[in-house]
C-alpha positions in Angstrom: -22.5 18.2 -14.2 -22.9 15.4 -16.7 -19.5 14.6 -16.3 -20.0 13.9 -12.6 -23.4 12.3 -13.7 -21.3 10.2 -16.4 -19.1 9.2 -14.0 -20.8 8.0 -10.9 -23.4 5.9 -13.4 -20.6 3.8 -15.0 -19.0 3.6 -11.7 -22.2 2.1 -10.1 -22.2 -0.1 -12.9 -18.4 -1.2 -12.1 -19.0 -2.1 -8.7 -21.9 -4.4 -9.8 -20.7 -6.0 -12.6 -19.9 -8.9 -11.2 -19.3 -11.6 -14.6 -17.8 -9.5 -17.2 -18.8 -8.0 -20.2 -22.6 -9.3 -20.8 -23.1 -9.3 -16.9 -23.0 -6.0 -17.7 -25.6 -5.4 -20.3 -28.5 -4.7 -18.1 -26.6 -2.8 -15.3 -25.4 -0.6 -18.6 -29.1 -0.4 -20.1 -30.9 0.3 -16.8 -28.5 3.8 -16.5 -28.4 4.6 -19.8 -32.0 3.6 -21.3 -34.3 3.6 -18.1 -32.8 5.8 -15.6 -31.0 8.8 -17.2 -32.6 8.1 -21.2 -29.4 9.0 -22.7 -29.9 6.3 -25.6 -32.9 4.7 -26.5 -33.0 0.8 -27.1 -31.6 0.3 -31.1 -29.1 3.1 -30.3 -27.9 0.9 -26.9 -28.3 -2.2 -29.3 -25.6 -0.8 -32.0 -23.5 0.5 -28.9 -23.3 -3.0 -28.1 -22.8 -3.9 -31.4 -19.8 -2.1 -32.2 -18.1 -3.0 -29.2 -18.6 -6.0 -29.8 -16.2 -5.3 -33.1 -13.9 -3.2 -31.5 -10.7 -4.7 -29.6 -11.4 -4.7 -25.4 -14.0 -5.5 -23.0 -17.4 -5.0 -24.3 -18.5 -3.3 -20.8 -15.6 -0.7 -21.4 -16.2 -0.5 -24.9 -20.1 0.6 -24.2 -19.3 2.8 -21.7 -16.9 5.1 -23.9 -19.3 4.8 -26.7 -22.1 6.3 -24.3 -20.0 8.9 -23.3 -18.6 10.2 -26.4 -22.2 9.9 -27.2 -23.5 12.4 -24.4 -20.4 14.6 -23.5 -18.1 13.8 -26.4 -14.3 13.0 -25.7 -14.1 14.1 -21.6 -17.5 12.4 -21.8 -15.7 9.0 -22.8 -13.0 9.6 -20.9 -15.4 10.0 -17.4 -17.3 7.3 -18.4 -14.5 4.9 -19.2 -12.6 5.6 -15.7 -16.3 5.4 -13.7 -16.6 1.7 -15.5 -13.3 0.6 -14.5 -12.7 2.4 -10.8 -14.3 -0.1 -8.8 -12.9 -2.9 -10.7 -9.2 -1.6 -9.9 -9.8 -1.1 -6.1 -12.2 -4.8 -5.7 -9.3 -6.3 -7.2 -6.2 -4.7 -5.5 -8.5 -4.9 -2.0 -8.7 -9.0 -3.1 -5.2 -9.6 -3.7 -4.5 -8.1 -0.7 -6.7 -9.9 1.3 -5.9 -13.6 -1.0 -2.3 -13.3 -0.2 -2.8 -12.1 3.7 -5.2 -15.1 4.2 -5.1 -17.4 1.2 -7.8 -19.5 0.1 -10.4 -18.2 2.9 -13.4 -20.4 3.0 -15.7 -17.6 3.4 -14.3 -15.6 0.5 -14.6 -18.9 -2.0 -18.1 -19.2 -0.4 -19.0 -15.4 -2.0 -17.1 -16.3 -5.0 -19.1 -19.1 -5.8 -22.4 -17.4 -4.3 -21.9 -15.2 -7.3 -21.6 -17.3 -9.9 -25.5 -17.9 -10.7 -25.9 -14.0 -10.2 -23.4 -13.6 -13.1 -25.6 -16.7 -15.3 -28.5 -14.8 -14.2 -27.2 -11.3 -15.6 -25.8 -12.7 -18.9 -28.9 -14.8 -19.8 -31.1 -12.2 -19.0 -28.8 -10.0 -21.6 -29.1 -12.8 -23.5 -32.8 -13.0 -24.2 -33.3 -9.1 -24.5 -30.9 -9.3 -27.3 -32.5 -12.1 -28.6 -36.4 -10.2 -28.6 -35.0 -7.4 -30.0 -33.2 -9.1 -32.8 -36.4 -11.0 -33.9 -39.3 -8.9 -32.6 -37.4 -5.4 -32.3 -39.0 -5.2 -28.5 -37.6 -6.3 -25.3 -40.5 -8.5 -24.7 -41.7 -11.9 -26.6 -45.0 -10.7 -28.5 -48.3 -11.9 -28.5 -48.4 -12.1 -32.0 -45.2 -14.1 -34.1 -46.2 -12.5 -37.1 -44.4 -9.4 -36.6 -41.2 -11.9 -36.8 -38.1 -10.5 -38.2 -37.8 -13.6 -40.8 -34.2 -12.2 -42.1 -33.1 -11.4 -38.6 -34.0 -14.9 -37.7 -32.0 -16.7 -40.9 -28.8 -14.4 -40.0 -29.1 -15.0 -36.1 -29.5 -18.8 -36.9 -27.0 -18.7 -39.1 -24.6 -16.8 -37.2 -25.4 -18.8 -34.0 -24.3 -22.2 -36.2 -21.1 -20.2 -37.9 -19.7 -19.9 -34.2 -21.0 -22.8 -32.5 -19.6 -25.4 -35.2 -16.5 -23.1 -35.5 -17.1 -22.3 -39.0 -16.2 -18.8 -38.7 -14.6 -16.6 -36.1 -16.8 -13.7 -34.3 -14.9 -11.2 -36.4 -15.6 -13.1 -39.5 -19.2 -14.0 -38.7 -20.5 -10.0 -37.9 -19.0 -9.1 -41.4 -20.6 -12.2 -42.8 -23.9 -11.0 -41.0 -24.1 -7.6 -42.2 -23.3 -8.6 -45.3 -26.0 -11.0 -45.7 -28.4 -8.6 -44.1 -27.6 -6.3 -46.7 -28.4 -8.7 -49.6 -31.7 -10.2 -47.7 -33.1 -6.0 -47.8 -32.7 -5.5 -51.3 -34.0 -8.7 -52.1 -36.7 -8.2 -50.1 -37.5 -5.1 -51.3 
């Protein structure tokens, strides 16, 4: 049964993901965290984490992480082929139809219909990472003093390492955890 279960809720989130990897993040968290509370939030946030690190798409990455998670190795398997089912048939059903009729008007107008969906999806991914990074809650706090002062000096950091191309994203998340490391025991 959780098989079937693992399945069908990585599949749902296939045919929705729309964008990608982080257009996936809350299609992923809704199953996982809200609907079926397989993980709870840090768990989903190192899930994420890690596949980030790992070679592949981060959507596929999270959804055999969640699965060896709940079911183990068939677990990762069925939740692996759910995420990527729907992707396989859209796209074979588009090529189909984009070399039968071209450049269709009405299928460039969905296209581009989508694309603020997908910005949509990826920001909103965007700022519950964010929260939970500095506030460890999915929602901006009434309060700033429960700030995460080193998780705010490694995200800013880290945001500057990539945006002026000082370091790759492999070399910045070793250079994070490094320095997250050091900011514990000297905070201690």
């Amino acid at each position: 049964m959780i098989y079937w279960l693992l399945f069908c809720s990585f599949c749902w989130v296939g045919v929705f993901c729309v964008g990608g990897g982080y257009a996936s993040v809350p299609l992923i968290q809704h199953q996982v965290i809200e609907l079926h509370h397989w993980l709870t939030m840090p768990e989903f946030l190192d899930v994420f984490a890690i596949s980030q690190m790992t070679p592949g798409p981060i959507g596929i990455n999270a959804a055999t992480f969640v699965g060896t998670k709940i079911a183990g190795l068939g677990g990762a398997i069925v939740a692996t082929l759910g995420f990527v089912t729907p992707s396989f048939i859209i796209m074979i059903g588009l090529a189909k139809l984009l070399t039968k009729y071209g450049d269709v008007g009405a299928i460039r107008g969905i296209l581009n219909g989508l694309r603020p969906a997908v910005i949509g999806l990826i920001a909103s991914a965007g700022v519950m990472f964010f929260t939970l990074a500095i506030w460890n809650t999915q929602k901006i706090p009434n309060s700033l003093a429960s700030t995460d002062l080193s998780g705010l000096l490694v995200l800013t950091l880290a945001f500057i390492a990539v945006k002026k191309k000082i370091f790759g994203v492999i070399q910045t998340l070793i250079a994070a955890g490094i320095l997250n490391l050091a900011l514990a025991f000297i905070i201690k």
